[in-house]
C-alpha positions in Angstrom: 0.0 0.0 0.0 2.5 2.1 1.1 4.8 1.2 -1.9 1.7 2.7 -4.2 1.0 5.7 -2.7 4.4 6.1 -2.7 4.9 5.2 -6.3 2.1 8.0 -7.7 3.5 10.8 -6.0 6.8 10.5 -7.3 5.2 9.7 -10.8 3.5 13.2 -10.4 6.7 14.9 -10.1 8.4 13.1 -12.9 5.3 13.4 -15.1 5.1 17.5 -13.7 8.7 17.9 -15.1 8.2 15.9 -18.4 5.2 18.4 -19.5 7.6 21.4 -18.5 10.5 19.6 -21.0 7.8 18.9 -23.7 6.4 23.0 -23.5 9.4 24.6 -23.4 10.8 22.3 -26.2 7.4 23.3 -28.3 8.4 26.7 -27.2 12.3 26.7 -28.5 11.0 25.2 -31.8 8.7 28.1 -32.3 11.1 30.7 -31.0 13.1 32.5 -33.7 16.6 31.9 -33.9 18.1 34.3 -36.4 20.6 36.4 -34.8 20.9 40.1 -34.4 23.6 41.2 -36.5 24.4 40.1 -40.3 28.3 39.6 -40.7 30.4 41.1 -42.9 32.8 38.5 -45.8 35.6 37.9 -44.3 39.3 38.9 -45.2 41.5 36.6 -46.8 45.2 37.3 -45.7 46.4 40.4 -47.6 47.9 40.0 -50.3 50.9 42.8 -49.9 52.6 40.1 -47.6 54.7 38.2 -49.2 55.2 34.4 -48.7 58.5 35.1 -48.0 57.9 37.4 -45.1 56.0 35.3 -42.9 58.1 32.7 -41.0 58.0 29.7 -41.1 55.8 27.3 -39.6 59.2 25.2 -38.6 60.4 28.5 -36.4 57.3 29.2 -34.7 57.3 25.5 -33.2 61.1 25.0 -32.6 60.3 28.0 -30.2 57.2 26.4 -28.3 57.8 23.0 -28.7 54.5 21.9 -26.8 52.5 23.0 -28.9 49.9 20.5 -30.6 48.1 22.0 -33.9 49.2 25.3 -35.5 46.8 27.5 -38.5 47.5 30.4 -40.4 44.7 32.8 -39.6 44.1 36.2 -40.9 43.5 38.6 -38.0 42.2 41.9 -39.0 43.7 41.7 -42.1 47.5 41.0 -40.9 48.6 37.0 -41.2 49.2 35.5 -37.8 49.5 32.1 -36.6 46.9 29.8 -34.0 48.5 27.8 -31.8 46.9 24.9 -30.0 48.4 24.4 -26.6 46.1 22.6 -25.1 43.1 19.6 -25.9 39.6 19.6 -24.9 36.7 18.1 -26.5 34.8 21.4 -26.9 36.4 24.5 -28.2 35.6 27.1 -25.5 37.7 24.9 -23.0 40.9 24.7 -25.8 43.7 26.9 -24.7 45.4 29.1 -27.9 47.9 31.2 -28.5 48.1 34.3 -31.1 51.8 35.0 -33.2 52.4 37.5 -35.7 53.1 35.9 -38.4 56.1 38.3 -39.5 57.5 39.1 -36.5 57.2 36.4 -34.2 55.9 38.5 -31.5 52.7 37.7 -29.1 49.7 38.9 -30.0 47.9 40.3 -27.0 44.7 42.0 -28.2 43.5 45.5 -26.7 40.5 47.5 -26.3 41.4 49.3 -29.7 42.2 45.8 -31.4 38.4 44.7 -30.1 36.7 47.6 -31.6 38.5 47.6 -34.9 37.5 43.5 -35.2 33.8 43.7 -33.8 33.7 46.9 -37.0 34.9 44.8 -39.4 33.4 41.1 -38.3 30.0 42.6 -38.4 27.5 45.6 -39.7 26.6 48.0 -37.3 23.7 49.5 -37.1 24.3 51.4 -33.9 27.6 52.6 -32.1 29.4 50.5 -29.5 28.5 51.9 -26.0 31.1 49.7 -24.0 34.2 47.1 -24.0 35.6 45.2 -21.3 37.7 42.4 -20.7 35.4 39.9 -18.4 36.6 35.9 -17.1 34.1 32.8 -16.0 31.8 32.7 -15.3 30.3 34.3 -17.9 26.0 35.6 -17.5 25.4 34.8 -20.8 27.9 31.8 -21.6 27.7 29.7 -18.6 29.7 27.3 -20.6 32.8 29.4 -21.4 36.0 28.7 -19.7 37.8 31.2 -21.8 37.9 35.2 -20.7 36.5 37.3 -23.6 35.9 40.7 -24.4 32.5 42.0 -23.3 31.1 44.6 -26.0 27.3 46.1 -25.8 26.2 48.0 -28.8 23.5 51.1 -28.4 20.7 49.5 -29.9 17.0 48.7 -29.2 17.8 45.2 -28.7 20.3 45.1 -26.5 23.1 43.4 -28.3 25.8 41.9 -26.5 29.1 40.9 -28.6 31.6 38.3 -26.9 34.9 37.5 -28.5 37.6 35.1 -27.3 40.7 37.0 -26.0 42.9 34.3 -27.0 42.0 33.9 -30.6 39.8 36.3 -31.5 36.9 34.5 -32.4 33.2 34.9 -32.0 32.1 33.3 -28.7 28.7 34.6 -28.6 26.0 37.2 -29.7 23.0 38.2 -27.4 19.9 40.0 -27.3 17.0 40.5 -25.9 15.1 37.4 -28.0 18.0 35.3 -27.5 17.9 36.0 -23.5 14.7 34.7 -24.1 15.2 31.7 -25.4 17.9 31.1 -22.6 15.2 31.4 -20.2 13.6 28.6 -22.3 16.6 26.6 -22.2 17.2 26.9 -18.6 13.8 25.2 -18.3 14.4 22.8 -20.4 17.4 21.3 -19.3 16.6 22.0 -15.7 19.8 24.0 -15.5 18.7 26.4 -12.9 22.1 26.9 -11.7 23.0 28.1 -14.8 25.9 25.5 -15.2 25.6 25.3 -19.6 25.2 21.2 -18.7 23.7 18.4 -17.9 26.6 18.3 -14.4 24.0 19.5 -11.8 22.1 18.6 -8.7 18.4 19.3 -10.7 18.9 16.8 -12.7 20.8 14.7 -10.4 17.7 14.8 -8.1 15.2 14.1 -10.9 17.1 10.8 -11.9 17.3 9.8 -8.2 13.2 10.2 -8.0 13.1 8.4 -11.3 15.1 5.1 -9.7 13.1 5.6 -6.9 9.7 5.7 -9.4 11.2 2.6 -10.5 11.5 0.5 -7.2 8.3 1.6 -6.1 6.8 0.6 -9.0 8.5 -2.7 -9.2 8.0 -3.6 -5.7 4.2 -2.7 -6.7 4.5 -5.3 -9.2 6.3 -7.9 -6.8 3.3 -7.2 -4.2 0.5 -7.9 -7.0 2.0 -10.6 -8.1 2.0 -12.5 -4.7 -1.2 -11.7 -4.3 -2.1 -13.6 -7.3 -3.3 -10.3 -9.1 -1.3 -10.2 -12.2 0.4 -13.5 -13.7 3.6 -13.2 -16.2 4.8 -15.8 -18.0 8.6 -16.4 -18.4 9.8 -17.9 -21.8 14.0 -17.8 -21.7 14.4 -21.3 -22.3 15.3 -23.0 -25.1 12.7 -25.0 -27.8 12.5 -27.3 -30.7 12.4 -25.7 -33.8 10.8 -27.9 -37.0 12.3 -26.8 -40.5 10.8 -27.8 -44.0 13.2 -27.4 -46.7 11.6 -26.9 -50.4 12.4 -30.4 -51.1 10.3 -31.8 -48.5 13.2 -32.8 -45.9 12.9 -32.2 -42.2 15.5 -31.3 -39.8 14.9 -30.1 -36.0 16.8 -27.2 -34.4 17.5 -25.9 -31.3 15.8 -22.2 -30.8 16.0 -19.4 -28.2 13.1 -17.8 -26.9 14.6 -14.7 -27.7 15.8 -14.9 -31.0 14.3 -14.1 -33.7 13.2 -16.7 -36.0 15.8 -15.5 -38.8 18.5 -15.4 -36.0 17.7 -18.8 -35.1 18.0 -20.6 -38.7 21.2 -18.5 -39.4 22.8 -20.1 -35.9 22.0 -23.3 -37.2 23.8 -23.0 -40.2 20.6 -23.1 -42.4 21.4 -20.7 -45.5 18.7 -18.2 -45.7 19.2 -15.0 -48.0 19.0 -11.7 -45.7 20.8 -8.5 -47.2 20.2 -6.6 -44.2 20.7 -8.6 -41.8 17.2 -8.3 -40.0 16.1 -4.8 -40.4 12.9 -5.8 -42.4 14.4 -3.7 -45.0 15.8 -6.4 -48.0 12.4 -8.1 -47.9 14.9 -12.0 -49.0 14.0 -13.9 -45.9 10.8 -14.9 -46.6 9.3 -18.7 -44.9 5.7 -19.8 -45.0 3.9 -20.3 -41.4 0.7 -20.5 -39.8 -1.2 -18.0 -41.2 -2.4 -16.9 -37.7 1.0 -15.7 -37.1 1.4 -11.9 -36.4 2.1 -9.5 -39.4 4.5 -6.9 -38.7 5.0 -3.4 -40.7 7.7 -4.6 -42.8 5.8 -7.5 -43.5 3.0 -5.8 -44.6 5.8 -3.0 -46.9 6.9 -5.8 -48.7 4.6 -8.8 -48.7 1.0 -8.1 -50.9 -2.1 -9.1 -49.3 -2.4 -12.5 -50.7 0.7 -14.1 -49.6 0.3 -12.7 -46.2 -2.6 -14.7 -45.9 -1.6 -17.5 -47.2 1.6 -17.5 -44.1 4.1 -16.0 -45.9 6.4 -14.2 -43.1 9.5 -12.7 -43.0 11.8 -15.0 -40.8 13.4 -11.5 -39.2 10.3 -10.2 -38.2 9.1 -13.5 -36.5 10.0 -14.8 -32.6 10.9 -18.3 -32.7 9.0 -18.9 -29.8 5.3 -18.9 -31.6 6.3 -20.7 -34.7 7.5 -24.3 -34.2 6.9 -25.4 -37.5 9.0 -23.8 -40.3 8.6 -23.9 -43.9 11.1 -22.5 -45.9 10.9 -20.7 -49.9 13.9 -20.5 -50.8 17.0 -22.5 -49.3 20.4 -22.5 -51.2 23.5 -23.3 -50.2 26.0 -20.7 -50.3 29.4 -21.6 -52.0 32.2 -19.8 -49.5 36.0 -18.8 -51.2 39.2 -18.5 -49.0 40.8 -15.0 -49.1 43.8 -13.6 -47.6 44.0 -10.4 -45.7 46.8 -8.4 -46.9 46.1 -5.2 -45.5 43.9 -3.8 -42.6 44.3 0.5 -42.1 42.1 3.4 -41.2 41.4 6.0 -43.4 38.8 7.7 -41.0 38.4 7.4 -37.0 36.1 5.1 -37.2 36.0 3.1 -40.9 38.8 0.3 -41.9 39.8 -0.5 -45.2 40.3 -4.4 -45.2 41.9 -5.6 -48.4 42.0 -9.3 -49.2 42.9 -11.5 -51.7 41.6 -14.5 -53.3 43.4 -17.9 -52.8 41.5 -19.9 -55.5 43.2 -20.6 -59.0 39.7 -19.6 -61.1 39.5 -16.0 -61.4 37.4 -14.5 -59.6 33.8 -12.9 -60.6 31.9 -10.4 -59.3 30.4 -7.4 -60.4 31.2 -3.7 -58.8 28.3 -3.1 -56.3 27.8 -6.4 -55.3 28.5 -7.7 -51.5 30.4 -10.2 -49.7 28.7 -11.9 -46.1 30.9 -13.1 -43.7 30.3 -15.4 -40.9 31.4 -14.6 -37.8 32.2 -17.7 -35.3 31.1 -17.6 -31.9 33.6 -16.5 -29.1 35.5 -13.6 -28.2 36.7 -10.3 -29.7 38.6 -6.6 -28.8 36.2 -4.4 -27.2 38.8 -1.8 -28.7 40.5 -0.7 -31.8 44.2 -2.3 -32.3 46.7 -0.1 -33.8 44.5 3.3 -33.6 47.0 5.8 -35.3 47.3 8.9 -32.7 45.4 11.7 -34.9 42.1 10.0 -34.3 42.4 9.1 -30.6 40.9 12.4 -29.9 37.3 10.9 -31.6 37.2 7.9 -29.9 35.6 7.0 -26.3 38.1 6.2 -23.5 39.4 2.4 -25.1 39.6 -0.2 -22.2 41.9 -3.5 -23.0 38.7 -6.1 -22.4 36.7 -8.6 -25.1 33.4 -9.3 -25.0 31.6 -12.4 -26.4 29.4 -13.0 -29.3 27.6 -15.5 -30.8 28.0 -17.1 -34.3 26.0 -14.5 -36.9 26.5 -13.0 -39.7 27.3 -9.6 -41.5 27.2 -8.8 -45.2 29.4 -5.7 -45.9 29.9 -4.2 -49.9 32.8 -4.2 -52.3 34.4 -0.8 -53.1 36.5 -2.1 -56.0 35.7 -3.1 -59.4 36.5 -6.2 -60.8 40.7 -5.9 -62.7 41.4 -9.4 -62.6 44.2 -9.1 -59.1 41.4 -10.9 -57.4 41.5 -8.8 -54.6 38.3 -7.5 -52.4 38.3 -3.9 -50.9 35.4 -2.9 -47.7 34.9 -0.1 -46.0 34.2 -1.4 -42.4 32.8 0.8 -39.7 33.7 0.3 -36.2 30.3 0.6 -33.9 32.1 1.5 -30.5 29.7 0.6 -27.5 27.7 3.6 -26.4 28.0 2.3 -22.4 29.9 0.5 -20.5 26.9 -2.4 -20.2 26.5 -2.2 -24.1 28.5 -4.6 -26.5 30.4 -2.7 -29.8 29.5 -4.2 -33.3 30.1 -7.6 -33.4 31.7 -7.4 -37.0 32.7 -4.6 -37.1 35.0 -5.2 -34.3 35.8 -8.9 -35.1 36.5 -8.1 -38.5 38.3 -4.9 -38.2 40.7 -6.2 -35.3 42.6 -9.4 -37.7 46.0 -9.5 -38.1 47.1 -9.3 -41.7 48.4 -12.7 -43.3 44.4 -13.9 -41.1 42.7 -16.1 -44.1 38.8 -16.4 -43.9 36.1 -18.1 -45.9 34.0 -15.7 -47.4 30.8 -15.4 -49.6 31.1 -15.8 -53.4 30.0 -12.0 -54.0 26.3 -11.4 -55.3 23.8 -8.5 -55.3 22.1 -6.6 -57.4 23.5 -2.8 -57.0 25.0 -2.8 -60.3 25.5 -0.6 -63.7 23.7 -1.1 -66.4 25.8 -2.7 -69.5 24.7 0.2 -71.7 25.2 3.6 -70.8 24.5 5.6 -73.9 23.6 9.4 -73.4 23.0 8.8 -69.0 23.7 10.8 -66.5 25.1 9.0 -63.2 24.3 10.2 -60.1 25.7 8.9 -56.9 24.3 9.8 -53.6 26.0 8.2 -50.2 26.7 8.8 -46.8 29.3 7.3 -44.4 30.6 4.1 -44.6 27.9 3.9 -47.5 30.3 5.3 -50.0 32.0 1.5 -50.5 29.7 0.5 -53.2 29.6 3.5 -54.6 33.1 3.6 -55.2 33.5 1.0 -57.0 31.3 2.0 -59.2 33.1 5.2 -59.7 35.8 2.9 -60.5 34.7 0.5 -62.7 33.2 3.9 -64.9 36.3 5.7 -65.2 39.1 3.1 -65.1 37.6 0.2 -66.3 34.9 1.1 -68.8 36.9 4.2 -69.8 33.5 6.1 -69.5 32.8 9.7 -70.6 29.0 10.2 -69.5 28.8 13.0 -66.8 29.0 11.3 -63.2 27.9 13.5 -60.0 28.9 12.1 -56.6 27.2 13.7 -53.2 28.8 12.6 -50.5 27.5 13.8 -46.7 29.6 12.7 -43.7 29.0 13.9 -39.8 32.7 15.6 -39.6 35.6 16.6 -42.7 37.8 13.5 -41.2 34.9 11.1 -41.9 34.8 11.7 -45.0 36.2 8.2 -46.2 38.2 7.7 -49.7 38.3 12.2 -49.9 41.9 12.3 -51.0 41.1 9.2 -54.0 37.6 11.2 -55.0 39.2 14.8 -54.9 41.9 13.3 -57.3 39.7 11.9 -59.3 37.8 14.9 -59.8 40.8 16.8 -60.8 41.9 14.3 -63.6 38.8 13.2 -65.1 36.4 16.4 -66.6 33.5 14.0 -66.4 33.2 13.3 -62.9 32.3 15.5 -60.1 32.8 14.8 -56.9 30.4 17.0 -53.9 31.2 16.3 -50.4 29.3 17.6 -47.6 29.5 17.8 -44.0 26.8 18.0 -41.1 29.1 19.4 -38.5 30.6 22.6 -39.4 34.6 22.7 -38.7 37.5 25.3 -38.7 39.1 23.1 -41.2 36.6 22.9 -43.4 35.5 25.2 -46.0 32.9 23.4 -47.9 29.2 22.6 -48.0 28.2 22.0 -44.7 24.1 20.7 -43.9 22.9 17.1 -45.6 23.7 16.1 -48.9 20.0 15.9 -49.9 21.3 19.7 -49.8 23.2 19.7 -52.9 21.0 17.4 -54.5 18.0 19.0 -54.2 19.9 22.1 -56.5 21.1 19.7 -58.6 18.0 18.4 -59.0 16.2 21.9 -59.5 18.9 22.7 -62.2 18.9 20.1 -64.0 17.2 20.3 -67.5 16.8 16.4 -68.6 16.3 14.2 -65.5 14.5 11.6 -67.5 17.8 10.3 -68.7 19.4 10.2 -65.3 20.2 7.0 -63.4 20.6 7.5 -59.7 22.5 5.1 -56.9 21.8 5.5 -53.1 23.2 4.0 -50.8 24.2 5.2 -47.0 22.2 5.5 -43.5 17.9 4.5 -43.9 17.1 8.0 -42.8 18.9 9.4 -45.8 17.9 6.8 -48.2 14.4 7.2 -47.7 14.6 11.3 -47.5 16.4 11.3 -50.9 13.7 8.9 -52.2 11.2 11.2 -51.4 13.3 13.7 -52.8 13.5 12.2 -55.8 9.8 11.2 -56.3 9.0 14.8 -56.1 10.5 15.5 -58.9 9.2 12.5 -60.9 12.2 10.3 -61.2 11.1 7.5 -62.8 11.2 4.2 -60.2 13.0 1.8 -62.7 16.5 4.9 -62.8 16.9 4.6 -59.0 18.9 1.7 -57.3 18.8 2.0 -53.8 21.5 -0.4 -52.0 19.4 -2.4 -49.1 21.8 -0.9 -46.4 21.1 -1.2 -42.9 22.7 -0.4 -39.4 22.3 -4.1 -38.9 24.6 -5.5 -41.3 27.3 -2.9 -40.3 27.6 -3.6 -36.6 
């Protein structure tokens, strides 16, 4: 009794503060976000400076030696270097240091210094009414761990102007409606302290009455259950699984409650086709059972009406604990090849290119698109990259020396070569690091990504159907990808300029998170720059000092591509990257009447990448 009454008062406080997250997040989406001032282009370097006159980059760090990264900047039009002294994750905790890049000389910036940049970053509308140099904690940028120059501007709004005294960038700009939207934020995130995180005792508090919500509620459920007013039904054991094979044989398998039914067949070494590897996305795994068995979405996405009634499931979709009885479509079995792996290196922090080559005496076939699935055997693996190279440390979670054990599966991954007779087999593997400590990383991505080289495996003969047409006459190619999604798509680039010797116009829009995820850049910029043909269009969702191109999505690009483009009737288009993208630039394209038969969209999934 006690544990109930207990139970709904601290679900009223939780549920109170969950209607105050959901308002005041309706409230910032509404809220307008443009800010006050418009900024002015800035300066490149000028050009009265010789090359010869600024020193070089060898001088500046013989003399500071610790120093980790260094840029040339231009600072109020004069060339000067930025110095990274010292790491941290976000950029208002980095420490930096300003040289003149002529003289050599520190670069302390002054009131006069301020009020020249602030003139020149930005267009005024009203005359600055104060600067000062102010240090954390900062009113209006409770995260800032830097000191910064404090100017207000004269104006109706109120504008405040904060720029890092250390390297002279923009920290912040306030006014009145962005004040405003702090308030908002402050609510939102509970932060009444005005921390700038998630590090304080409001939250703290609400995710101690949260555990406690919990324990009430399941000592609730502990009480009703002895008092015979709620029965559950526990179903972790292991069952006898019945498998029809088109032929009419009969073998029984061992199942786990909870597996899914396609896990279960796989694990028992019974070849059924699945692309994605169980994200209902491929539609291949199809097995007949009793028609009363549940229908999922994906089911009824791609299975028509009448097959769904007749049984037909998809073996993914299904627990194995409510079918006993199996009947399977299609079951062929899948011819493996031995391969060699001869080289295993990162190209970005998180994606491996694994090279290997064949160790039959036929040559080896396989078209450019197609894919490869691996079986990974049950035991243990790394929980950690081996061998990651120093420059992308930084990116990666806090690596622990420990393995974790998995059970035998599978993973299909695609080729990014073409086919020139070496008999060798390029991927693109990302690495899925575990989110928590109580989470397990990608099984193989991890597995895979961690052999030694000189490791030989038994591999898939390759198959799939994300391939080029054998007449290309007067087409457009357009190649859309994102992340690790770019493998398949580069070997089609491939195959069109090096092996078909191809002249039709090829477009490649390529989105990444960060610049130094963008995998195979430095091949597809080269590329670009040989071959008059192909164009290469990266984009990048996180903006970065080291980057200066697109930044957004890359249905960004497409879409002016798209609205550009004069004779989209003779275009063919290739997708392949992350679900969400796939299906926004599918929607992208229907709206511009792309006919269904020119689009190829490769079947991947987060499932066949972990």
């Amino acid at each position: 009794m006690y544990a109930r009454i207990i139970h709904k008062y601290f679900a009223l406080i939780v549920f109170s503060q969950l209607v105050i997250w959901l308002t005041t997040g309706f409230l910032l989406g509404q809220a307008e976000h443009s800010k006050p001032l418009t900024r002015a282009i800035s300066d490149p370097i000028v050009s009265s400076v010789s090359p010869v006159n600024i020193l070089p980059v060898e001088s500046v760090l013989s003399r500071l030696p610790g120093t980790l990264t260094i840029e040339l900047i231009s600072l109020m039009g004069n060339p000067a270097y930025k110095l990274l002294t010292q790491y941290a994750r976000h950029t208002n905790e980095r420490h930096y240091q300003l040289i003149d890049a002529v003289t050599g000389q520190n670069i302390q910036l002054t009131e006069s210094d301020i009020r020249d940049l602030v003139s020149s970053q930005f267009h005024l509308t009203s005359p600055i009414k104060d600067i000062r140099l102010v240090f954390p904690p900062i009113e209006h940028l409770p995260k800032e761990r830097q000191s910064v120059w404090h100017i207000r501007l004269s104006d109706t709004e109120k504008t405040h102007i904060y720029i890092r005294a250390s390297t002279a960038e923009i920290a912040g700009v306030i006014d009145e409606n962005k004040e405003w939207i702090n308030v908002l934020m402050l609510l939102h995130f509970m932060d009444y302290e005005r921390t700038g995180s998630f590090d304080h005792w409001w939250i703290k508090l609400l995710a101690l009455l949260t555990v406690l919500l919990s324990i009430t509620g399941i000592t609730w459920l502990v009480s009703r259950i002895k008092n015979k007013q709620m029965q559950i039904g526990w179903s972790h054991s292991k069952h006898k699984l019945v498998v029809r094979d088109p032929q009419g044989h009969t073998q029984c398998v061992t199942a786990s409650a909870n597996d899914s039914l396609l896990d279960s067949l796989q694990r028992s070494a019974i070849a059924i086709e699945s692309v994605c590897g169980g994200g209902g996305t491929c539609g291949q795994c199809v097995v007949l059972l009793n028609p009363s068995a549940s229908i999922s979405v994906a089911e009824h996405y791609r299975l028509s009406r009448e097959r769904l009634a007749s049984g037909y499931r998809l073996a993914c979709q299904q627990g194995s604990e409510l079918n006993r009885a199996v009947e399977l479509v299609e079951c062929s079995k899948r011819s493996t090849l031995s391969f060699e792996l001869i080289s295993n290196t990162f190209i970005t922090p998180f994606i491996k290119e694994l090279r290997f080559q064949y160790q039959g005496t036929e040559a080896l076939d396989f078209k450019p698109g197609s894919f490869v699935q691996f079986m990974i055997k049950e035991g243990q693996s790394l929980a950690f990259p081996k061998h990651l190279p120093k420059r992308y440390q930084p990116y990666w979670p806090c690596c622990e020396s420990k393995t974790f054990f998995h059970p035998r599966t599978v993973r299909h991954y695609s080729i990014a070569n073409r086919n020139d007779g070496s008999g060798i087999l390029t991927f693109n593997i990302k690495m899925q690091p575990a989110h928590s400590p109580n989470q397990k990383p990608g099984i193989g991505s991890f597995h895979l990504a961690n052999l030694n080289v000189g490791t030989v495996v038994d591999l898939g003969a390759p198959e799939g159907g994300f391939n080029l047409p054998v007449d290309l006459s007067n087409r457009d190619i357009i190649l859309i990808g994102g992340g690790s999604g770019i493998a398949p798509l580069k070997a089609l680039i491939d195959e069109l300029i090096f092996g078909r010797r191809s002249t039709a116009p090829i477009t490649l829009f390529y989105g990444a998170k960060h610049p130094v995820e963008l995998a195979n850049h430095c091949w597809l910029n080269t590329v670009g720059s040989q071959y008059a043909n192909f164009t290469y269009q990266p984009i990048v969702s996180n903006s970065s000092s080291i980057w200066c191109g697109q930044t957004g999505h890359v249905q960004k690009p497409l879409y002016t591509f798209l609205s550009a483009h004069r004779a989209l009737d003779r275009c063919l288009f290739f997708v392949c990257g992350h679900p969400a993208m796939m299906k926004d630039v599918s929607s992208l394209l229907t709206r511009y009447s792309v006919n269904e038969r020119a689009i190829q969209i490769d079947s991947f999934s987060p499932f066949t990448t972990t």
